[in-house]
C-alpha positions in Angstrom: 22.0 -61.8 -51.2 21.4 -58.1 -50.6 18.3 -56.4 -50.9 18.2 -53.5 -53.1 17.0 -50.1 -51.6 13.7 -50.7 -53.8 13.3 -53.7 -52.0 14.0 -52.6 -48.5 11.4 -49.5 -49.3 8.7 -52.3 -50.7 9.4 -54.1 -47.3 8.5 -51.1 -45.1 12.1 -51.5 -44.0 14.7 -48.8 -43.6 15.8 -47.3 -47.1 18.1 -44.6 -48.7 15.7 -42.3 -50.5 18.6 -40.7 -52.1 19.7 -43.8 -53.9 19.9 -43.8 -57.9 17.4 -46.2 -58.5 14.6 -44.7 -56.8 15.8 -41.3 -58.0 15.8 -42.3 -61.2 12.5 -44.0 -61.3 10.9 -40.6 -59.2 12.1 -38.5 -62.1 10.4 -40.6 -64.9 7.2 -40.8 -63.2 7.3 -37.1 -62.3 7.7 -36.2 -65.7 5.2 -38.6 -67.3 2.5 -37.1 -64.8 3.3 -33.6 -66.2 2.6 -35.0 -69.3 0.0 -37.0 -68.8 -2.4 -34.7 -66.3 -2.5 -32.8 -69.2 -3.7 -34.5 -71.8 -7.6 -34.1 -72.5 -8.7 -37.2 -73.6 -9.6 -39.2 -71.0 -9.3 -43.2 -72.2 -5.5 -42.1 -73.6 -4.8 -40.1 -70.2 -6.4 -43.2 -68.0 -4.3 -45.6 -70.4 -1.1 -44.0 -69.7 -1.4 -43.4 -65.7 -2.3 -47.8 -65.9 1.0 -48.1 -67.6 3.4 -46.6 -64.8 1.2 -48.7 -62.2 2.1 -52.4 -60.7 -1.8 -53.3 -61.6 -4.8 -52.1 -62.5 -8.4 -53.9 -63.1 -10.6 -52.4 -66.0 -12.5 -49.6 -65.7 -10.1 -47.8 -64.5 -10.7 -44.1 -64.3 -8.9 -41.1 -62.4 -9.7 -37.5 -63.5 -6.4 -35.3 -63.7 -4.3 -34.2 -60.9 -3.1 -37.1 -59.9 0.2 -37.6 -58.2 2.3 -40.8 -57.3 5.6 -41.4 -56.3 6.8 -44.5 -57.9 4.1 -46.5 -59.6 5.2 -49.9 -59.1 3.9 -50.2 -55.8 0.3 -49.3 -56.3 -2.5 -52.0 -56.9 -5.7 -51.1 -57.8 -9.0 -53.5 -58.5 -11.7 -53.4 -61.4 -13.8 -50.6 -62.2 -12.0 -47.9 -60.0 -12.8 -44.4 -60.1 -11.0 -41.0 -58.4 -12.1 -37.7 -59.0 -9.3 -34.7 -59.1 -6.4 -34.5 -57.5 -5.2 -38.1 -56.4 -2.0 -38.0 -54.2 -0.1 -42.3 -53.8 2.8 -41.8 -51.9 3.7 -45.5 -52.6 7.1 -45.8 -50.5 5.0 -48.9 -49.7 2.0 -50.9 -51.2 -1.1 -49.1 -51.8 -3.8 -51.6 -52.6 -7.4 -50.9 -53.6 -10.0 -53.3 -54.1 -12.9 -53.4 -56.9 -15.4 -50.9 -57.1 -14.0 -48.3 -55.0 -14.7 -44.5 -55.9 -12.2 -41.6 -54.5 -14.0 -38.1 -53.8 -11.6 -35.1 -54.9 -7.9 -34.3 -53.4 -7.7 -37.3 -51.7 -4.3 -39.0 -50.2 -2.8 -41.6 -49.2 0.3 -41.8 -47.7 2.4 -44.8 -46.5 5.6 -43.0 -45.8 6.9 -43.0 -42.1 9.4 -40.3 -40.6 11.2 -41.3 -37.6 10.4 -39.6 -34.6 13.8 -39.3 -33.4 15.6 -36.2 -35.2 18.9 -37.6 -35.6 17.7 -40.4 -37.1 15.7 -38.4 -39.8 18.6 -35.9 -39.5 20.1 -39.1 -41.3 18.0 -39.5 -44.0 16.4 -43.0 -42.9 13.3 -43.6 -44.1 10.1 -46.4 -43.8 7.1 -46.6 -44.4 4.0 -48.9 -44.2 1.5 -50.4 -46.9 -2.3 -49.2 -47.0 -5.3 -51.7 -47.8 -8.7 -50.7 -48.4 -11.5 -53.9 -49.4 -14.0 -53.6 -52.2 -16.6 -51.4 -52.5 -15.1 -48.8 -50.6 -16.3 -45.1 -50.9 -14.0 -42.1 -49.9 -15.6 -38.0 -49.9 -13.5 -35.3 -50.5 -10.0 -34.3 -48.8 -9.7 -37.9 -47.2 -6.4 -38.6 -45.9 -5.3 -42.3 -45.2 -2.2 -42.7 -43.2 0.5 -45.3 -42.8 -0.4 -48.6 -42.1 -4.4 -48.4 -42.2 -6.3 -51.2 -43.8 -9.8 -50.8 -44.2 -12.4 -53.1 -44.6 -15.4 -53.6 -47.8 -17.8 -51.7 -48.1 -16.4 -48.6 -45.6 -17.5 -44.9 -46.4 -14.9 -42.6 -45.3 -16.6 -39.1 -44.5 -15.2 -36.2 -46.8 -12.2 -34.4 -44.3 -11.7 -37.3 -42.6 -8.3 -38.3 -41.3 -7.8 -42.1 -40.9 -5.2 -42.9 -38.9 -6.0 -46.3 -37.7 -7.4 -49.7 -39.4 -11.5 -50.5 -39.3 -13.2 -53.1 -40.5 -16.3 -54.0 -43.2 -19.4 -52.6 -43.2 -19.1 -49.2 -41.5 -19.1 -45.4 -41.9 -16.4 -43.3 -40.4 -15.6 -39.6 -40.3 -13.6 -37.1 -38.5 -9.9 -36.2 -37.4 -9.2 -39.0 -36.3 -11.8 -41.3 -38.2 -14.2 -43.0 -35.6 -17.5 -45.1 -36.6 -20.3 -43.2 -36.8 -22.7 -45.9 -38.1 -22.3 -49.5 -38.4 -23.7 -50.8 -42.0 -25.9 -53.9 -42.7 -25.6 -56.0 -45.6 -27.7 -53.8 -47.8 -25.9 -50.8 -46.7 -28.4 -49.0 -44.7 -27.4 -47.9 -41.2 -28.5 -50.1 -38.1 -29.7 -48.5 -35.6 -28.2 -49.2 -32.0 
């Protein structure tokens, strides 16, 4: 049997991005956000964004702004909170753990672009699924590329680009994201 195009993109496999499906389905979540980002009260507003995602835990809470692509390929734990400005470009699973808190214009983005031109000249496109563990805390303007998975408990330094996967129990910051401390299992920094 054939794999749909919304499969193939799920798979982190080459897809049409111009296929009616998808289309379609970037449309209606385009114009729902509209909508939605501007509606003031915030258990309706939270309510609504939960509806056009795969899953959600409770307390789920994101402040307006945000921005996804499809919806159905974003996974997000209990008692979740992003501040404004949330950008999931889910060509591929996004998946968030519990108790993870997003600083302000923070994103995520698992599309890939060949590097080859004629290859992108042909519209192909990829992409690769981002993990992040419980307990995770992200500052402001984060960016989390393709194909990073990070551990529990990780504190991502505000302007930090992440571009590669780390593990539990460690504070990272800069472009690209290297550890700065390593955590114990209260949290506090251990010194080397």
């Amino acid at each position: 049997m054939m794999k749909s195009q919304r499969q193939l993109m799920t798979d982190g496999k080459e897809y049409q991005q111009f296929d009616d499906e998808l289309i379609n389905r970037r449309r209606t979540v385009r114009r729902e956000l509209k909508l939605l980002n501007q509606i003031d009260d915030n258990d309706e507003r939270n309510r609504r964004i939960q509806d056009l995602l795969a899953d959600s835990g409770k307390h789920f809470f994101a402040e307006t702004g945000i921005e996804f692509d499809y919806g159905f390929n974003i996974h997000i734990g209990e008692d979740f909170y992003a501040n404004y400005h949330l950008t999931l470009l889910d060509t591929c699973p996004i998946t968030i753990g519990d108790h993870c808190y997003i600083g302000p214009d923070v994103g995520f983005y698992t599309p890939v672009h060949p590097l080859s031109a004629k290859l992108r000249d042909a519209d192909v496109e990829l992409g690769k699924p981002i993990t992040v563990g419980n307990s995770v805390w992200m500052g402001g303007h984060v960016t989390i590329l393709p194909g990073v998975t990070l551990g529990d408990r990780v504190v991502v330094g505000a302007g930090s680009v992440v571009t590669k996967s780390f593990g539990s129990d460690v504070v990272i910051a800069g472009n690209p994201a290297r550890i700065i401390h390593q955590l114990d299992a209260n949290g506090d920094v251990i010194q080397n």
